[in-house]
ZAMARGU-4260 file (C-alpha; in steps of 0.2 Angstrom, whole numbers, plus 5000, padded with zeros to 4 digits):
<rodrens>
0) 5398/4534/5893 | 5414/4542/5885 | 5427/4533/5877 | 5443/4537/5867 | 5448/4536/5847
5) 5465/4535/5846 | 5472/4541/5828 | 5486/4541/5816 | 5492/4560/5809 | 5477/4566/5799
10) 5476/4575/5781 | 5470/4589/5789 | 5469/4602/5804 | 5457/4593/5816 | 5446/4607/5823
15) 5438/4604/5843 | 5424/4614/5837 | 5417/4601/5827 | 5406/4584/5831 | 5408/4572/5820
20) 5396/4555/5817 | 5405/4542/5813 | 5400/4524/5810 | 5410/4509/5806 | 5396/4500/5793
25) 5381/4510/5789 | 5368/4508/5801 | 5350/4510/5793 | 5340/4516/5811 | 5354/4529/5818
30) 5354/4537/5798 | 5335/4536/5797 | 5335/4547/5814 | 5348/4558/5812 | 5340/4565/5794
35) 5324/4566/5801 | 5331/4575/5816 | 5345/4584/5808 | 5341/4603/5808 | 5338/4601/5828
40) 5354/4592/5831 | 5363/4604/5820 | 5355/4619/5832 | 5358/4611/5847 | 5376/4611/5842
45) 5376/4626/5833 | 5368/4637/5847 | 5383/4633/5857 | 5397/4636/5844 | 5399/4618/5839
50) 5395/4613/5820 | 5388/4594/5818 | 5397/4586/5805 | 5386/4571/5794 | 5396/4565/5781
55) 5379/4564/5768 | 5374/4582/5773 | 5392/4589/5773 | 5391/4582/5755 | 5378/4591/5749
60) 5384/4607/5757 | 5403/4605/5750 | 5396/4602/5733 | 5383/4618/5735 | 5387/4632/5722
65) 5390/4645/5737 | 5402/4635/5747 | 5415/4633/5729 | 5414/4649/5727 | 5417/4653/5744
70) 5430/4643/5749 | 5437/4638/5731 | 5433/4650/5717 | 5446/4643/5707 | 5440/4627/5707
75) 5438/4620/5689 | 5425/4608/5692 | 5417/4594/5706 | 5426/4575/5704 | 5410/4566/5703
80) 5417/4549/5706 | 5423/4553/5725 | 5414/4551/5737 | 5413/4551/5757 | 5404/4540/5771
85) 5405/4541/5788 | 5418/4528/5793 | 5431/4541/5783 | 5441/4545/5799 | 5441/4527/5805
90) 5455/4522/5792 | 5467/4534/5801 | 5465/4522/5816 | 5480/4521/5827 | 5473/4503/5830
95) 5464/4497/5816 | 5459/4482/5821 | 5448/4488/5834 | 5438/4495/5818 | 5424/4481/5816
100) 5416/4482/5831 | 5417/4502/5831 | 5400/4509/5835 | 5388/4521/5826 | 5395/4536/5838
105) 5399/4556/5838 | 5416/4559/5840 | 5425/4575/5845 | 5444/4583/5845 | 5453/4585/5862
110) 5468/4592/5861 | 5470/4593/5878 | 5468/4575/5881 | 5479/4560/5887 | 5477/4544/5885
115) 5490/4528/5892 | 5479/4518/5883 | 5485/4526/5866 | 5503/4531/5869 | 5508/4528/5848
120) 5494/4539/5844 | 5495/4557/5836 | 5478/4562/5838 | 5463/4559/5851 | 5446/4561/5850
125) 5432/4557/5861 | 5416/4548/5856 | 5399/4544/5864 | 5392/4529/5857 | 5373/4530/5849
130) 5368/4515/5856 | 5353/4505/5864 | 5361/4509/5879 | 5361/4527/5878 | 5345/4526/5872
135) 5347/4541/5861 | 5329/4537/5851 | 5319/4545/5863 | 5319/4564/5864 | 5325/4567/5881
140) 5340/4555/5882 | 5346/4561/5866 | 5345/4581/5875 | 5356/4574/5888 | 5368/4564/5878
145) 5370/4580/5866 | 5372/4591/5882 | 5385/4578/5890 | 5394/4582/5873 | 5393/4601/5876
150) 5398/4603/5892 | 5413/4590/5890 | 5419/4604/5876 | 5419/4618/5886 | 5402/4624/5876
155) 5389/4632/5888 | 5373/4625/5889 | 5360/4635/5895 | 5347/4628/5904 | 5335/4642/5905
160) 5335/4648/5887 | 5322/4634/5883 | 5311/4645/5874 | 5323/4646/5861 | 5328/4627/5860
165) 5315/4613/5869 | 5314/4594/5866 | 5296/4589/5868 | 5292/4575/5880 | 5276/4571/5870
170) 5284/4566/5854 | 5284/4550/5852 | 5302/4538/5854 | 5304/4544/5834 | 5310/4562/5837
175) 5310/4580/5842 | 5308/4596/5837 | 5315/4611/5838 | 5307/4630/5842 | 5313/4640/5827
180) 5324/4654/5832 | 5319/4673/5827 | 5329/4678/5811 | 5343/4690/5819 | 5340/4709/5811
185) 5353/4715/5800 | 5363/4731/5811 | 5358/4747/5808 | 5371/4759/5805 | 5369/4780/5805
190) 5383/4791/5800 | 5385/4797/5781 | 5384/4787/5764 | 5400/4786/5761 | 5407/4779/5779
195) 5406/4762/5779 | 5403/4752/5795 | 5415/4739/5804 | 5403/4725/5796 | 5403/4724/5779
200) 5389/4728/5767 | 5386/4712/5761 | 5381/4708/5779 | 5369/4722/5779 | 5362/4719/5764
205) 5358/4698/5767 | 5353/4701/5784 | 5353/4683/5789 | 5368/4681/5780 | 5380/4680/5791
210) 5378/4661/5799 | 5380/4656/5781 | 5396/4664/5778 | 5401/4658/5795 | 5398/4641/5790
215) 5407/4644/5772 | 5422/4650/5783 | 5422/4630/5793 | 5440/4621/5791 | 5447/4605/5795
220) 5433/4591/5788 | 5426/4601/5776 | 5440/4610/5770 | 5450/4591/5766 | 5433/4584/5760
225) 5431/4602/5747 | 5450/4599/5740 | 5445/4580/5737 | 5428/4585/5725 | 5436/4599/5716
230) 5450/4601/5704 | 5460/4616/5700 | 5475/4625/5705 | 5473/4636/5721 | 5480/4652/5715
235) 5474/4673/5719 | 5462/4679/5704 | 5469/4694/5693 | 5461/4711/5699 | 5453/4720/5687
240) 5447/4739/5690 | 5435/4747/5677 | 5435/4763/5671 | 5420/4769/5683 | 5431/4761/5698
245) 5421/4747/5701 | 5432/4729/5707 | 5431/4713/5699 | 5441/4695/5702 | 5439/4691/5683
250) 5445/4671/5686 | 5433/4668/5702 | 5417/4670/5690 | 5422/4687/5690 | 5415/4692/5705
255) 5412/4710/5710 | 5419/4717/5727 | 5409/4732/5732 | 5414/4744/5743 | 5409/4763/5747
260) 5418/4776/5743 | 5430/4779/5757 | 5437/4762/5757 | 5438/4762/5740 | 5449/4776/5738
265) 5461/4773/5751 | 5461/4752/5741 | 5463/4762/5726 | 5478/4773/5735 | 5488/4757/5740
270) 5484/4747/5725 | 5493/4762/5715 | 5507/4760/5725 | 5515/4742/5728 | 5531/4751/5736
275) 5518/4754/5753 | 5514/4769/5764 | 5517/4772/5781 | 5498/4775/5790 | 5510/4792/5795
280) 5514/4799/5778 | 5493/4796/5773 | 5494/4816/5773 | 5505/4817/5760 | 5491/4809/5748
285) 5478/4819/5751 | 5476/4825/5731 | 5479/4809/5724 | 5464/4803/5736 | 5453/4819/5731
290) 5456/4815/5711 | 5452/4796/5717 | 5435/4802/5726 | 5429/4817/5711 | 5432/4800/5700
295) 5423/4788/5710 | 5408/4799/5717 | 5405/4809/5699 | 5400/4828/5700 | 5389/4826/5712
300) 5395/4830/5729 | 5402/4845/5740 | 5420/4847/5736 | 5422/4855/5755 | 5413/4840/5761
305) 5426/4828/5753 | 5443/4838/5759 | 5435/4837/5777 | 5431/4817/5775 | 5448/4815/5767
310) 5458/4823/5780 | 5450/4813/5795 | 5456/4797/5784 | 5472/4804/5784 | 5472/4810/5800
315) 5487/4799/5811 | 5476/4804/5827 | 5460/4796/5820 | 5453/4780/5818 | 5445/4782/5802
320) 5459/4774/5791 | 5460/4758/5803 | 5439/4758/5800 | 5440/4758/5780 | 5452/4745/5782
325) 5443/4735/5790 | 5430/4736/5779 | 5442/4733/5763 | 5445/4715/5772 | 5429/4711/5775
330) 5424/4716/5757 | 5435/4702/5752 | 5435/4690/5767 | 5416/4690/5766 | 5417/4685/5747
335) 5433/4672/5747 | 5440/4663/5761 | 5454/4672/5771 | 5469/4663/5762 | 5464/4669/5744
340) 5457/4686/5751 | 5472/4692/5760 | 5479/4696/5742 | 5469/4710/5741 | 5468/4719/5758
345) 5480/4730/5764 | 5492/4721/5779 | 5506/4726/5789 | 5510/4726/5806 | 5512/4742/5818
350) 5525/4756/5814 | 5529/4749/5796 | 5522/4753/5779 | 5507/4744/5774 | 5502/4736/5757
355) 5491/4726/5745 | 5504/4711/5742 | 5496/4705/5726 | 5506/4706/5711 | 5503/4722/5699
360) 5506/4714/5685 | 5492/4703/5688 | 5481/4720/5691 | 5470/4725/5677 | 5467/4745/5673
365) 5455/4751/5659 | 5459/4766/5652
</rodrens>
């Protein structure tokens, strides 16, 4: 039922997580029924850590103001003339003349593959043709053909969770639905205003946010299909810091990064000093960090309070510090994709002095 596409070196970083329809020449009933099926596909997949990649809807979604601005808020603006069907990974063929009779099919990255019967090629993916002979129309062959997928990628598929996901035997040969699945509650975190938990607050504030910003964060086609549309030079945005503390990225639409006031101060601590400090010598900051916090929290709060908070931050035997900065990553990370957002968190590896690499002349102080 499987069979192999054999490809030249892609344009982009295949990723095995994602299925991909591909069709030589566009057939009218497998697009008709994928449309009108799509959301449950898309679950299906999705429910097993697998995203469904259809070129029309991947369109729509790359060109969405969320997904720019995610994944490129530097972009200068969508090329309207370029567009993307599904036979976009056939021209990387490694035997193109095998193109024309290539079926309307869903194709997936194996790395671990081999084939004989593709020694030249550079990449292999396997495929499962949509086809009258898998029958995939009616709503229980198409449940096994998208399981056989699933289980041949490593993805678990579980049988007893039907409740969740079902395909209906009564539907007629046209489709099948899917059960919707319970909105997941945002976490609920106790503790004091100003500690900020290991998610970031943008999570907890969207609630339902974060399978969106997992799909923002998706590489390989849509990453390459994103760089196509937009125009503009991939670059960090300047940081701009106002005279009340809060954060900006002036040239991605100038986006706010919120953070509470913990993180805040120990980000304020490291962007005031580009040379770095070791997590050890945190200690020695301990006034800079209490001038940081009277700034940032106002008059109102318990100076005692705010010694104690900032000696645990500073405190090489407590975690506090390795908590705020991982809420510092994710208040970018959660904003901008990774490559632009590790400008702006602090890095460093074990034993070494940690800093904000971003440039400090391109950091903007008001007065």
């Amino acid at each position: 039922m499987f069979f192999t596409l054999g490809l030249n070196k892609l344009p982009f970083e295949p990723q095995k997580e994602q299925i991909i329809y591909v069709e030589n020449e566009y057939s009218k009933p497998v697009n008709n029924y994928i449309q009108k099926n799509y959301e449950a596909i898309r679950s299906h997949f999705k429910k097993n850590g697998l995203e469904f990649i259809y070129m029309p809807k991947l369109m729509e979604k790359v060109k969405s103001p969320e997904f720019i601005m995610y994944n490129a808020p530097y972009a200068e603006g969508i090329r309207e003339d370029v567009n993307f069907t599904s036979d976009f990974l056939l021209q990387f063929m490694a035997h193109p003349e095998n193109k024309k009779t290539f079926p309307p099919s869903l194709v997936y990255y194996c790395p671990q593959m081999t084939s004989k019967n593709y020694p030249e090629a550079k990449i292999l993916y396997r495929g499962i043709a949509l086809d009258s002979e898998s029958n995939y129309r009616k709503a229980k062959n198409l449940s096994n053909v998208l399981t056989e997928i699933i289980g041949d990628t490593g993805g678990i598929w579980n049988w007893l969770d039907m409740d969740v996901r079902r395909y209906d035997e009564d539907l007629d040969d046209e489709g099948f639905y899917e059960i919707p699945m319970a909105c997941e509650e945002p976490a609920s975190y106790g503790g004091d205003e100003d500690d900020e938990p290991y998610e970031s607050e943008i999570l907890m504030k969207l609630g339902d946010a974060r399978s969106l910003i997992d799909e923002l964060k998706a590489l390989g086609v849509s990453e390459y299909v994103l760089l196509k549309l937009i125009y503009g030079e991939e670059k960090p945005s300047r940081l701009h810091i106002t005279k009340d503390y809060r954060i900006f990225l002036p040239d991605f639409s100038n986006m706010e990064i919120e953070l509470r006031p913990l993180p805040k101060i120990l980000f304020l601590l490291y962007l005031k000093h580009p040379e770095g400090i070791y997590f050890k010598d945190l200690s020695d900051y301990r006034e800079e960090l209490l001038q940081y916090y009277k700034a940032v929290r106002g008059g109102l709060f318990s100076l005692t309070d705010a010694k104690s908070k900032i000696a645990r931050l500073t405190d090489s035997t407590d975690n506090s510090r390795n908590e705020k900065c991982t809420a510092i990553k994710n208040a970018f990370v959660n904003k901008i994709k990774e490559r632009l957002a590790k400008n702006y968190y602090i890095v460093g590896e074990r034993a070494e002095k940690r800093r904000i690499t971003l440039p400090r002349e391109m950091v903007i102080w008001d007065d």
